[in-house]
N, CA, C and O atoms as CSV, one atom per row, in Angstrom:
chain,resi,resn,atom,element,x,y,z
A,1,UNK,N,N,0.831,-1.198,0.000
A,1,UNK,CA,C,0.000,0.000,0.000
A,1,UNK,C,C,0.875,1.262,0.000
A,1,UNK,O,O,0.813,2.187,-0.811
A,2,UNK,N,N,1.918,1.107,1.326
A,2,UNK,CA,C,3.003,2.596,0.681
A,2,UNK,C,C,3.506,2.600,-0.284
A,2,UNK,O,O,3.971,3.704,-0.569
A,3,UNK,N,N,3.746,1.412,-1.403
A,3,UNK,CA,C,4.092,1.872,-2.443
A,3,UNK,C,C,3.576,2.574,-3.512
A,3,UNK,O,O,4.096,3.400,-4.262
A,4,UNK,N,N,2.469,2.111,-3.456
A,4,UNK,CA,C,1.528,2.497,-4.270
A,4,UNK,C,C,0.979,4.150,-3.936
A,4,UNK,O,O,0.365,4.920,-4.674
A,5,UNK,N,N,1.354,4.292,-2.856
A,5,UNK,CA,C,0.979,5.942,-2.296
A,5,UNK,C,C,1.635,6.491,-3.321
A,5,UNK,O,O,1.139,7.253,-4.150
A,6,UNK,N,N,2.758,6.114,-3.282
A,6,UNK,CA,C,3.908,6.753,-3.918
A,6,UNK,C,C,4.133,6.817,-5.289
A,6,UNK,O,O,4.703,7.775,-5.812
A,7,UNK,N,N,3.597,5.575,-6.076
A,7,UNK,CA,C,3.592,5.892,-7.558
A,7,UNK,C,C,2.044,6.647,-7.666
A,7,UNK,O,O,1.540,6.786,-8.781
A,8,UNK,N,N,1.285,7.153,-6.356
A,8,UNK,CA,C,0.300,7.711,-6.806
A,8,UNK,C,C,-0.030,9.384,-6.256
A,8,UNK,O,O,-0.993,10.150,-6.292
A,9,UNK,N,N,1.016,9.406,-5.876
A,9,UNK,CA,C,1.047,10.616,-4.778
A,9,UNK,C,C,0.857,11.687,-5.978
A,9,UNK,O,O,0.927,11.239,-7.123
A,10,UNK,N,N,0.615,13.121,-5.792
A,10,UNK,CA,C,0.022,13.877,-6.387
A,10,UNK,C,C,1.612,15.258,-6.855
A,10,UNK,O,O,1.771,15.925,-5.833
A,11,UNK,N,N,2.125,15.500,-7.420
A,11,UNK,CA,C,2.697,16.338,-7.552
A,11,UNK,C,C,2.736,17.601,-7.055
A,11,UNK,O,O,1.606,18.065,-6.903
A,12,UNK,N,N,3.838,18.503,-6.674
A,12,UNK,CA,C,3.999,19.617,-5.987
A,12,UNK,C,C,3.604,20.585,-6.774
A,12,UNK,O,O,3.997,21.126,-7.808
A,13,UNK,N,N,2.372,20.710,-5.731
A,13,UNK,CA,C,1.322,21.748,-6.172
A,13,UNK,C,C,1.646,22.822,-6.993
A,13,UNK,O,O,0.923,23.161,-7.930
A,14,UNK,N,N,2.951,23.521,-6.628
A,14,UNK,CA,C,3.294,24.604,-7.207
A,14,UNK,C,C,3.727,24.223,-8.975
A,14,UNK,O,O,3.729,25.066,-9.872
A,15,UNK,N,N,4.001,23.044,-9.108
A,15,UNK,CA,C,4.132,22.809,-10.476
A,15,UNK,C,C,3.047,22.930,-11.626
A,15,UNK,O,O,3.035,23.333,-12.789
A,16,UNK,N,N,2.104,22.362,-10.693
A,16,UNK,CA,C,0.457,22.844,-11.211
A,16,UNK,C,C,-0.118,24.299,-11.033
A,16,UNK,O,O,-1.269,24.650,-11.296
A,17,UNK,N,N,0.796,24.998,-10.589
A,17,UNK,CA,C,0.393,26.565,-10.402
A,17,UNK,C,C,0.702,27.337,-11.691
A,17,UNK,O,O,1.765,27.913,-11.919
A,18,UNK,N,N,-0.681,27.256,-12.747
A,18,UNK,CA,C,-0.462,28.074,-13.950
A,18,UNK,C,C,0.023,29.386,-14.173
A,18,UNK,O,O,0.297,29.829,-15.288
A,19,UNK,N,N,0.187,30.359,-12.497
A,19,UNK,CA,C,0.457,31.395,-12.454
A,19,UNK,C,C,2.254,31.817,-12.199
A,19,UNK,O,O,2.763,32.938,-12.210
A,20,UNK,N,N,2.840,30.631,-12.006
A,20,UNK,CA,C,4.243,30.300,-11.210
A,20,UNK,C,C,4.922,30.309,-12.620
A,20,UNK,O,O,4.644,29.377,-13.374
A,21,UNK,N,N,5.721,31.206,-13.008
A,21,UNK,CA,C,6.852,31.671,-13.874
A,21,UNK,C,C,7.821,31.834,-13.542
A,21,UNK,O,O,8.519,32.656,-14.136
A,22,UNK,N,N,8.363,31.054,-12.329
A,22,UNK,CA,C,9.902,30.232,-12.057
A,22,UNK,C,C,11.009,29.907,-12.920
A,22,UNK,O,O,12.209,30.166,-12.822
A,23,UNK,N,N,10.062,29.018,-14.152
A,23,UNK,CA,C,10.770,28.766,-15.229
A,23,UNK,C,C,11.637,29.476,-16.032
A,23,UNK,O,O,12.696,29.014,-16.458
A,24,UNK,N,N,11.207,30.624,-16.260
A,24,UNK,CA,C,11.904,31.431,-16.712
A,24,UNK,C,C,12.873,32.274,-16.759
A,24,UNK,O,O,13.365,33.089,-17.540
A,25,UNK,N,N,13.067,31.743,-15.399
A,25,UNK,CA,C,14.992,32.330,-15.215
A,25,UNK,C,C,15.655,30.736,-16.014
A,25,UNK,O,O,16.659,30.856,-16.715
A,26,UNK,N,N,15.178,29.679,-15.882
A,26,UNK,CA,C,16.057,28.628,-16.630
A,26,UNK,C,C,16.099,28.591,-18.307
A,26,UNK,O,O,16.887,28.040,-19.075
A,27,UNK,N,N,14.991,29.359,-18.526
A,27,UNK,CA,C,14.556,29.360,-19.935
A,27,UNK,C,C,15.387,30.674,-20.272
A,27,UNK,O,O,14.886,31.798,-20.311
A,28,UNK,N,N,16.836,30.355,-20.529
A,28,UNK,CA,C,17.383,31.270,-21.551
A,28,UNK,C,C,18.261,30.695,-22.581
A,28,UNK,O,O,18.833,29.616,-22.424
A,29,UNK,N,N,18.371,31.475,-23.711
A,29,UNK,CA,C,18.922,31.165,-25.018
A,29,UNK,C,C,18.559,30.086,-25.620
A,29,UNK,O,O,19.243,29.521,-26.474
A,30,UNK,N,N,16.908,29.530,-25.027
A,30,UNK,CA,C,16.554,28.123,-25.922
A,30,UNK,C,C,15.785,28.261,-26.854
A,30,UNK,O,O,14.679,28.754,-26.633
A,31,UNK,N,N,16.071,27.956,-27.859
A,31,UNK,CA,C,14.895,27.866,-29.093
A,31,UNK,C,C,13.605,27.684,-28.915
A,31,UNK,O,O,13.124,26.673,-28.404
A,32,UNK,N,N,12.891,28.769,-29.375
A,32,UNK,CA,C,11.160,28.897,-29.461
A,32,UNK,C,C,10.679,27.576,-30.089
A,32,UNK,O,O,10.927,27.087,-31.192
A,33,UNK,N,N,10.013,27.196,-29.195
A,33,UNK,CA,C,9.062,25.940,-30.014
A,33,UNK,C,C,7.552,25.969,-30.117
A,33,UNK,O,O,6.747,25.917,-29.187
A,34,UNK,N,N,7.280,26.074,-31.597
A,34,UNK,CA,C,5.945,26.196,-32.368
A,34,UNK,C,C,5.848,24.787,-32.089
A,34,UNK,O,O,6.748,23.953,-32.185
A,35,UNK,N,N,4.496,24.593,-31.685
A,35,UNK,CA,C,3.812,23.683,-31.948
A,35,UNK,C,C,2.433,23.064,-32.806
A,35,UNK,O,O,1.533,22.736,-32.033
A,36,UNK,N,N,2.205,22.909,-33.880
A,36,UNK,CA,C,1.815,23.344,-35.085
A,36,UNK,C,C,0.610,22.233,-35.273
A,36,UNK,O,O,0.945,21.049,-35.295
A,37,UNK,N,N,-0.902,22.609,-35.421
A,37,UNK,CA,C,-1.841,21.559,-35.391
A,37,UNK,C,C,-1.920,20.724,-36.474
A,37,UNK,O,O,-2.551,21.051,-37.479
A,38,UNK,N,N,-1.156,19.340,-36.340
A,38,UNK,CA,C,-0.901,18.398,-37.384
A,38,UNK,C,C,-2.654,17.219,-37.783
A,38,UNK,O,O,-2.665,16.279,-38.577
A,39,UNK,N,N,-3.508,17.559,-37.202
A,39,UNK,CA,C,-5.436,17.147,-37.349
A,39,UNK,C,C,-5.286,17.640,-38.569
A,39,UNK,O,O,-4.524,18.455,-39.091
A,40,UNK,N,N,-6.687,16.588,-39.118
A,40,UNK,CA,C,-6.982,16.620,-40.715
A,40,UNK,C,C,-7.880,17.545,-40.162
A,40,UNK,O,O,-8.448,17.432,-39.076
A,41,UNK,N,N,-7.985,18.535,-41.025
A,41,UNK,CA,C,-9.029,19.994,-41.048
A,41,UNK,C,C,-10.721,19.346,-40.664
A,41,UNK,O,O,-11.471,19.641,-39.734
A,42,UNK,N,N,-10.874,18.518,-41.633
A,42,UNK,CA,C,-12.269,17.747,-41.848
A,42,UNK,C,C,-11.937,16.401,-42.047
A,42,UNK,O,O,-10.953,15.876,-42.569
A,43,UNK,N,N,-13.163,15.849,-41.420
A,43,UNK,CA,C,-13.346,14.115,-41.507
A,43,UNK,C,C,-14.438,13.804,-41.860
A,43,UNK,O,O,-15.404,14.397,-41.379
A,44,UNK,N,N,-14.611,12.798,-42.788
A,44,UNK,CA,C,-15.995,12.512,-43.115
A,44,UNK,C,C,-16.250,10.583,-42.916
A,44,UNK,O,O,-15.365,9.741,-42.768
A,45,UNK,N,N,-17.339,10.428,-42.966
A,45,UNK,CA,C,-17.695,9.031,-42.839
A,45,UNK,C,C,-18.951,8.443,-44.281
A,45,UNK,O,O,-20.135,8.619,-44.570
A,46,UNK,N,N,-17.753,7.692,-44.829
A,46,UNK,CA,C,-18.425,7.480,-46.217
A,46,UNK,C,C,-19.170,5.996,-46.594
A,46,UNK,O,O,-18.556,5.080,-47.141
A,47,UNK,N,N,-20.282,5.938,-46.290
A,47,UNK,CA,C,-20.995,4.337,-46.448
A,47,UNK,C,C,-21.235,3.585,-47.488
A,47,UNK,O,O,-21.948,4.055,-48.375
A,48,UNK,N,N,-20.692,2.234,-47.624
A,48,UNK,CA,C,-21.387,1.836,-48.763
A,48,UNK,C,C,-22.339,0.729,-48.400
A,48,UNK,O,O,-22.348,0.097,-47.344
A,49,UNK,N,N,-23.178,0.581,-49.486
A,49,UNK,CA,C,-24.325,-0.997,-49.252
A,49,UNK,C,C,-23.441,-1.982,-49.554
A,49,UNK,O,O,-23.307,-2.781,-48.627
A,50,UNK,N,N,-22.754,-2.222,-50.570
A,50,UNK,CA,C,-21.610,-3.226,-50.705
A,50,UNK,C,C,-20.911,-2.954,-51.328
A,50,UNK,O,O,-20.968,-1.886,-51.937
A,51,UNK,N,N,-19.567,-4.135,-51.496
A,51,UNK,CA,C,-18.394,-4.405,-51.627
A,51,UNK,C,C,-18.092,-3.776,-53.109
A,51,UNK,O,O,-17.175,-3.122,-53.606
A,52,UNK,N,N,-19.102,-4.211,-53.472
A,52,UNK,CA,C,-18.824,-3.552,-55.232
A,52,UNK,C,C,-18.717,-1.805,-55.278
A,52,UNK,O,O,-17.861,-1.169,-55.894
A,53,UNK,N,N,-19.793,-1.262,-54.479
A,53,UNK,CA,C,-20.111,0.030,-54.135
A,53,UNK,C,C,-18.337,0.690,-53.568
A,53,UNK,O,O,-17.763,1.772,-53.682
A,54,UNK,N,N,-17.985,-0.642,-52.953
A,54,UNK,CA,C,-16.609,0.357,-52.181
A,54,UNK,C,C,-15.579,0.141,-53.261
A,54,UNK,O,O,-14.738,1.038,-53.330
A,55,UNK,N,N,-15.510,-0.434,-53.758
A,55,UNK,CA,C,-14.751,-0.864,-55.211
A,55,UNK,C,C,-14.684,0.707,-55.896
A,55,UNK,O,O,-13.874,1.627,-55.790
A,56,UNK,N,N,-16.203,0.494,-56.793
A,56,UNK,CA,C,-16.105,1.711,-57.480
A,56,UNK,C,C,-15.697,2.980,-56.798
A,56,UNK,O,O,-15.332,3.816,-57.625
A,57,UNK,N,N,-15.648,3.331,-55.749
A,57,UNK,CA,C,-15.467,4.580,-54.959
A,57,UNK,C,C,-13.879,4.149,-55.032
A,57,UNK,O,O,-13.291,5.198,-54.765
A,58,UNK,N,N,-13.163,3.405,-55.200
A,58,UNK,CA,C,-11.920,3.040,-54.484
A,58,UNK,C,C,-11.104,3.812,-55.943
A,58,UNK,O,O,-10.291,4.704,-56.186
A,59,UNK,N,N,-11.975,2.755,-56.686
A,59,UNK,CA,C,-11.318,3.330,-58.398
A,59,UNK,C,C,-11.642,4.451,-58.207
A,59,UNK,O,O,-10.617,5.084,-57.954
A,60,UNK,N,N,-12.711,5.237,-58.175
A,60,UNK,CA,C,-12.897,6.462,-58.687
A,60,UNK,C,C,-11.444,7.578,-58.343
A,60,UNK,O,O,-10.791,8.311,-59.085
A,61,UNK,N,N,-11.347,7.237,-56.712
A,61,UNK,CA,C,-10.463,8.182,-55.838
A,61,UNK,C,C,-9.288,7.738,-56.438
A,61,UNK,O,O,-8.352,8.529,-56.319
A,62,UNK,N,N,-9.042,6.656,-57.081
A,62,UNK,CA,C,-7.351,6.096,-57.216
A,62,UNK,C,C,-6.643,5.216,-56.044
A,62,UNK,O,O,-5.624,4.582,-56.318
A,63,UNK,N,N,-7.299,5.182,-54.493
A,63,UNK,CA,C,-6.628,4.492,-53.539
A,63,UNK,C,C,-7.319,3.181,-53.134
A,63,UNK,O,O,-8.479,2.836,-52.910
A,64,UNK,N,N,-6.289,2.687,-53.136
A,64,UNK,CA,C,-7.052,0.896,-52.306
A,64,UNK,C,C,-7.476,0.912,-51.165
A,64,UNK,O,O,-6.846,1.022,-50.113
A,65,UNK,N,N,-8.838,0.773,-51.386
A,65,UNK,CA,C,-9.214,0.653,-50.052
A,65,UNK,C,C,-10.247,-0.805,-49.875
A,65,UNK,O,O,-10.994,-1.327,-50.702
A,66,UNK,N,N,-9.962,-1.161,-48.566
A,66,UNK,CA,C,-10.127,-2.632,-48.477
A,66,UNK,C,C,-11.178,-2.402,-47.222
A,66,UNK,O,O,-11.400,-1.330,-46.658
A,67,UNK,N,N,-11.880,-3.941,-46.875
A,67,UNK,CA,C,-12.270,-4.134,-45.690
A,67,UNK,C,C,-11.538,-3.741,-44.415
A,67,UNK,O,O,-12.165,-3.227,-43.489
A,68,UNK,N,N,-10.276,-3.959,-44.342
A,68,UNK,CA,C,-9.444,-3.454,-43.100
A,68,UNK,C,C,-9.389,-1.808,-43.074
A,68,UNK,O,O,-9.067,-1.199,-42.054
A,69,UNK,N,N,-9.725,-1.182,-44.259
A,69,UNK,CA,C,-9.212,0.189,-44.253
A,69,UNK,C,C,-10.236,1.070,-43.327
A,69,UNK,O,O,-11.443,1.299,-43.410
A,70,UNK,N,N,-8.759,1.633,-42.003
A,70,UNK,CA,C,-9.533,2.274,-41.545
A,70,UNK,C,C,-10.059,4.051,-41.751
A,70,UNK,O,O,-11.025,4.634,-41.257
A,71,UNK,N,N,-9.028,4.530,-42.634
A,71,UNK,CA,C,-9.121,5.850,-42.931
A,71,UNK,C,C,-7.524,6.137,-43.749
A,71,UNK,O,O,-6.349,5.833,-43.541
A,72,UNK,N,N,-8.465,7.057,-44.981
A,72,UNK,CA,C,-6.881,7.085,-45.532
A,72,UNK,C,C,-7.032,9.108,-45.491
A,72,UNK,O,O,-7.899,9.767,-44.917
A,73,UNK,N,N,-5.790,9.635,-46.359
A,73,UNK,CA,C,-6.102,10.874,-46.592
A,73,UNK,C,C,-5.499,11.469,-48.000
A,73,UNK,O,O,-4.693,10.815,-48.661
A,74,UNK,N,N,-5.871,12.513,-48.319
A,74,UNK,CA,C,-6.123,12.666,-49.451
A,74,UNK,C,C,-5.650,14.595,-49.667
A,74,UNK,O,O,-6.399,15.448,-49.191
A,75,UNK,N,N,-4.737,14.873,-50.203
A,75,UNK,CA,C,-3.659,13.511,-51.359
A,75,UNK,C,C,-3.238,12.847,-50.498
A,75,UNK,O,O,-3.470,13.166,-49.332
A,76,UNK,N,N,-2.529,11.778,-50.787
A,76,UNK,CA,C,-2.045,10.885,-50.008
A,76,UNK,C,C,-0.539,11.474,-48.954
A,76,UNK,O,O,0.400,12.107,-49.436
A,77,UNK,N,N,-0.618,11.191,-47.926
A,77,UNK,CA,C,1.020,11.842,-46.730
A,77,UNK,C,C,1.554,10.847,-47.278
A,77,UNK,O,O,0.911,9.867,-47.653
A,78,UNK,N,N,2.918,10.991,-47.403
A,78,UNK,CA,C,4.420,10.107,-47.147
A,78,UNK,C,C,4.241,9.184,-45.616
A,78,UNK,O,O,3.725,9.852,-44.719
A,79,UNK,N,N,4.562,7.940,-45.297
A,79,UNK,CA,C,4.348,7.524,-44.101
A,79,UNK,C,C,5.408,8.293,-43.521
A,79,UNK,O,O,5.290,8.647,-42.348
A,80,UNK,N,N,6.524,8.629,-44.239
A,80,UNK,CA,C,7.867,8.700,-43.450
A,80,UNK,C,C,7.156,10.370,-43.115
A,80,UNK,O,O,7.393,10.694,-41.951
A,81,UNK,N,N,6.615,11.100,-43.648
A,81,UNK,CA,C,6.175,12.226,-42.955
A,81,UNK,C,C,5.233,12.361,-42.131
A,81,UNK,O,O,4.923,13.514,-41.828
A,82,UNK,N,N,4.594,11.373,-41.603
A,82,UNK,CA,C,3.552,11.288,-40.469
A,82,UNK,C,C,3.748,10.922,-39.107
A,82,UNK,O,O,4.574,10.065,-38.791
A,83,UNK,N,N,3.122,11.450,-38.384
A,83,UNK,CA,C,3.605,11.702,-36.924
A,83,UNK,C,C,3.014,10.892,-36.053
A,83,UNK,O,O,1.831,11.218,-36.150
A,84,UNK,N,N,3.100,9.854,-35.089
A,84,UNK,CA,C,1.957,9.420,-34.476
A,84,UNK,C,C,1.596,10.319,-33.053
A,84,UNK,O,O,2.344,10.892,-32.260
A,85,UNK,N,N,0.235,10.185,-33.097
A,85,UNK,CA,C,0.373,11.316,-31.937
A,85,UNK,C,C,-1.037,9.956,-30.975
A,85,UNK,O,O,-2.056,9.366,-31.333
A,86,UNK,N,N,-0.251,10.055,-29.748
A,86,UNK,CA,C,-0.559,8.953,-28.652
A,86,UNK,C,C,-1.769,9.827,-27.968
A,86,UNK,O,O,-1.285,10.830,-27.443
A,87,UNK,N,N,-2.875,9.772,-27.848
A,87,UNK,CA,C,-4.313,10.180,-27.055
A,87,UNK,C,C,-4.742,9.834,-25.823
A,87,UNK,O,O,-5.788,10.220,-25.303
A,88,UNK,N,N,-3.539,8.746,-25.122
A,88,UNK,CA,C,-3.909,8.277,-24.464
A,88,UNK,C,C,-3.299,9.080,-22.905
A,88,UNK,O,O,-3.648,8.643,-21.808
């Protein structure tokens, strides 16, 4: 049970103090960091009655899209340029 206090104990309050600008005597000569909203602008949810239906939509757009596909985007990203971003 004390261990568990301890991986559950609550952090020093003052770190959670949005008003506490401490930091900023350590924060010198470091590079500004933009953090830049990498979300698809819009999402849509596109149904078909069947398989043939997702076919033709697949041709139409140019991309394969299969039963497993869970979302693609358009034009298509580079994988090597995509970011994963963890929600959890």
């Amino acid at each position: 049970m004390e261990i568990q206090k301890e991986l559950f104990e609550l952090p020093d309050p003052k770190v959670l103090n949005k008003d506490d600008e401490s930091w900023r005597s350590e924060w010198k000569q470091m590079p500004e960091y933009i953090c830049e909203n990498k979300e698809a602008i819009k999402q849509i949810v596109i149904s078909f009655e069947t398989e043939d239906d997702m076919k033709k939509f697949s041709d139409l757009i140019g991309r394969n899209i299969t039963m497993e596909t869970k979302g693609i985007f358009f034009p298509v990203i580079d994988k090597d340029k995509m970011e994963y971003i963890d929600e959890t």
